[in-house]
C-alpha positions in Angstrom: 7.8 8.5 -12.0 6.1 7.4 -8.4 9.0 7.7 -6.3 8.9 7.7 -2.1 12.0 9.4 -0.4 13.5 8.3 2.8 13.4 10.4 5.8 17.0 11.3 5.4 16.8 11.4 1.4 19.3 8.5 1.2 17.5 6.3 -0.8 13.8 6.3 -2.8 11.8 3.3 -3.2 10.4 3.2 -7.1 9.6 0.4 -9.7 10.0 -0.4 -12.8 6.6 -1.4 -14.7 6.4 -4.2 -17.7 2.6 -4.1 -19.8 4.4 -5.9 -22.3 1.7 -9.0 -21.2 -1.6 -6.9 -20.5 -3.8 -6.1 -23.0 -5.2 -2.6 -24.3 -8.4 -1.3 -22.8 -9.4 2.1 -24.4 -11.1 4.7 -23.1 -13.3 7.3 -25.5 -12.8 10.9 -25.3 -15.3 13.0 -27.3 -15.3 16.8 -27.7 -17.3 19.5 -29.9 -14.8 22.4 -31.9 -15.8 24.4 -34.8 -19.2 22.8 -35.7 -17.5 19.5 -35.8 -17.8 16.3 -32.9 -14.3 15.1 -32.4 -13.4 11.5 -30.9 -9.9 10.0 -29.5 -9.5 6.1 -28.3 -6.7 6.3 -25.3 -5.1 3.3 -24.4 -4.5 1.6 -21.4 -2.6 -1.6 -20.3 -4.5 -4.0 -17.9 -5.6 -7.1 -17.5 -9.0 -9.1 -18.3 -10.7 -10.2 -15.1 -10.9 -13.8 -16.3 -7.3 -13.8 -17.2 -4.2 -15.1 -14.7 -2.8 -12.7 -12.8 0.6 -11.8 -14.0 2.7 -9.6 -12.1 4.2 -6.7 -13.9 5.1 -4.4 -11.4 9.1 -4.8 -10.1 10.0 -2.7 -6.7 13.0 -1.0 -6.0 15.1 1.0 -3.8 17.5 3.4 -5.7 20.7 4.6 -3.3 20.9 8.1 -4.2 24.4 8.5 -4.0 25.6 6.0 -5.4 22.8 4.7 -8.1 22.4 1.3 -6.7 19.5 -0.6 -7.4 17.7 -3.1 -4.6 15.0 -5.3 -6.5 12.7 -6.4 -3.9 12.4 -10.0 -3.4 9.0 -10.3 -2.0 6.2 -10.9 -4.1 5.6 -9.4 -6.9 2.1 -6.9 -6.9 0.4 -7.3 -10.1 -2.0 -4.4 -9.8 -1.2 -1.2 -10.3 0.8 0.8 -7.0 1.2 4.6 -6.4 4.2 5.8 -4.6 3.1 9.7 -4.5 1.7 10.2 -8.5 -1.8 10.8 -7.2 -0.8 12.4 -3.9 -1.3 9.3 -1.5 1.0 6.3 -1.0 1.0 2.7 -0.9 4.5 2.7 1.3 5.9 4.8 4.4 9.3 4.5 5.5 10.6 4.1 9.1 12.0 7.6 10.7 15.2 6.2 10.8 15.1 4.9 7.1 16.6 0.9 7.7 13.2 0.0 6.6 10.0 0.6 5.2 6.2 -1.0 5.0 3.9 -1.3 2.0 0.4 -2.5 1.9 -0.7 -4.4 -1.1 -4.6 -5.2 -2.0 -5.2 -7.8 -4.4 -7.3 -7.1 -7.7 -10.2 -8.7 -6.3 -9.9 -7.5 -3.1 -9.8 -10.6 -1.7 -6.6 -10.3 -0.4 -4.2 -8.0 1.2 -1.1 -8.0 2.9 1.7 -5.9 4.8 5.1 -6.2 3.9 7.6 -5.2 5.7 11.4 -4.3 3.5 15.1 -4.0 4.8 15.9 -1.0 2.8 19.8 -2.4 3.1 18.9 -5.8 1.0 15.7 -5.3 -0.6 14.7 -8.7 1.4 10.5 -8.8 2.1 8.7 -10.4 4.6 5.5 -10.5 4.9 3.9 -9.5 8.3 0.2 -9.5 7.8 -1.7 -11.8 4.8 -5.4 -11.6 5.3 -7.8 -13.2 2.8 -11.8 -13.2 2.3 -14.4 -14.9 -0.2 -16.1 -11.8 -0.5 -14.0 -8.3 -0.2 -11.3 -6.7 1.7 -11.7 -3.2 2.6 -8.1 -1.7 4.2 -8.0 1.7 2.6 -10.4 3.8 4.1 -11.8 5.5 1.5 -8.4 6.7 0.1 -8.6 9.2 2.7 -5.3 11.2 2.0 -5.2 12.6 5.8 -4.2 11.8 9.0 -0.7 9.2 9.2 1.1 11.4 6.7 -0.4 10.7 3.1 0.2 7.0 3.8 -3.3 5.6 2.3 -3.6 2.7 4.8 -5.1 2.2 8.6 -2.0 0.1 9.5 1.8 1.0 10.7 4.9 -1.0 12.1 6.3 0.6 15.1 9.6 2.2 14.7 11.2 -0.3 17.0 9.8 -3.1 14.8 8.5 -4.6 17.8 4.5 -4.9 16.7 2.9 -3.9 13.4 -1.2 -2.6 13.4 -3.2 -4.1 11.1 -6.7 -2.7 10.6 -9.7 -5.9 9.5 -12.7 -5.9 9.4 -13.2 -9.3 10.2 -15.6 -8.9 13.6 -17.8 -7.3 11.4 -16.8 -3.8 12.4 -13.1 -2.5 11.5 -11.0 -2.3 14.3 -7.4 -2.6 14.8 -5.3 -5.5 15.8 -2.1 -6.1 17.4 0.6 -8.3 15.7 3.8 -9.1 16.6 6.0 -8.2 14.1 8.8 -11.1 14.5 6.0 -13.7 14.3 3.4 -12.3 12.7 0.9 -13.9 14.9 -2.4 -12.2 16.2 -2.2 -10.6 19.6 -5.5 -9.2 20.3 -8.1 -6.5 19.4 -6.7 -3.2 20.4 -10.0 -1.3 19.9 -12.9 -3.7 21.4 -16.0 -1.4 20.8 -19.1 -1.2 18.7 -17.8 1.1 16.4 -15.6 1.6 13.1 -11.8 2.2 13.7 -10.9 4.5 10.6 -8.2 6.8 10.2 -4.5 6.5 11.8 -3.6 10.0 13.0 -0.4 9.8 15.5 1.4 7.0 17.0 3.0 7.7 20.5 5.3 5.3 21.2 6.6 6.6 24.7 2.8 6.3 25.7 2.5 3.2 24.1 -0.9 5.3 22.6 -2.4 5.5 19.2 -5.2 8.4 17.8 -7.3 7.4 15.2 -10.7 8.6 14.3 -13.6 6.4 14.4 -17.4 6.3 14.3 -20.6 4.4 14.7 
């Protein structure tokens, strides 16, 4: 199972996954042994594209000393997550473990949001909701370098005083300030030309952040 560890391996944040209401897709594998062509249908669970989106997906955080559970109460993703499987993530923990941040993209890409989680209740909020007609692109190419393995251009500071939220909704993907209490807007925090990409380091006695970009 997808399972991310807390800095001081007290608790891992998981889910539990229900396909009971998606329908098979199958994909063909095809191979050639001893003078004879070979096929296998593989199923998979997803859902149609012109069908409702129902959430299946149910977040966690598992104590590991005690086997408690903590279901999430945020809103449900319906698409699929990836807590390590594939070597990136979808979530990154504060250094001091009380809390965690996950980003979530819509299937259509036409929405995303950053969550923030109290890893003592399981309670959500949601910091950051952005939504488009056409497409959202937050992921930067699945890049699996720079802030940790953490697949996202976006962080909330450990003293959960502002989150980062990269957008490219000038046009060109920068970063933007929030406040994380209010979750309102504060301002462009890279006002250039150019394409903010990849989060590298956050230095929070400098009040600085390194992150590649280009033109």
């Amino acid at each position: 199972p997808d399972v991310v560890w807390s800095p001081d391996s007290s608790m891992i944040l998981t889910y539990r996954y229900d396909e009971r209401n998606q329908k098979p897709f199958y994909l063909l594998k095809s191979w050639y042994e001893n003078d004879n062509t070979d096929i296998e249908f593989i199923p998979y669970y997803r859902q149609f594209a012109k069908d409702s989106e129902i959430s299946y997906y149910e977040l966690c955080i598992i104590d590991t000393d005690t086997g408690e559970i903590r279901w999430l109460d945020g809103e449900m993703p319906f698409d699929e997550v990836s807590f390590g499987g594939r070597g990136d993530f979808t979530a990154k923990w504060l250094d001091d473990s009380s809390g965690l941040w996950y980003t979530y993209v819509g299937r259509a890409f036409r929405e995303a949001r950053l969550e923030y989680v109290d890893s003592m209740t399981g309670h959500v909020r949601t910091i950051v909701r952005e939504t488009t007609g056409k497409f959202l692109n937050v992921s930067d190419c699945l890049e699996q370098t720079g802030y940790g393995k953490y697949r996202f251009s976006n962080l909330i500071t450990p003293d959960r005083k502002y989150a980062v939220w990269q957008s490219e909704r000038s046009g060109y993907a920068h970063f933007y300030l929030y406040d994380f209490e209010s979750g309102e807007c504060i301002r462009d925090i890279t006002p250039f030309e150019g394409i903010a990409c990849k989060i590298l380091y956050l230095d929070m006695d400098a009040e600085e952040i390194f992150f590649t970009a280009n033109n």
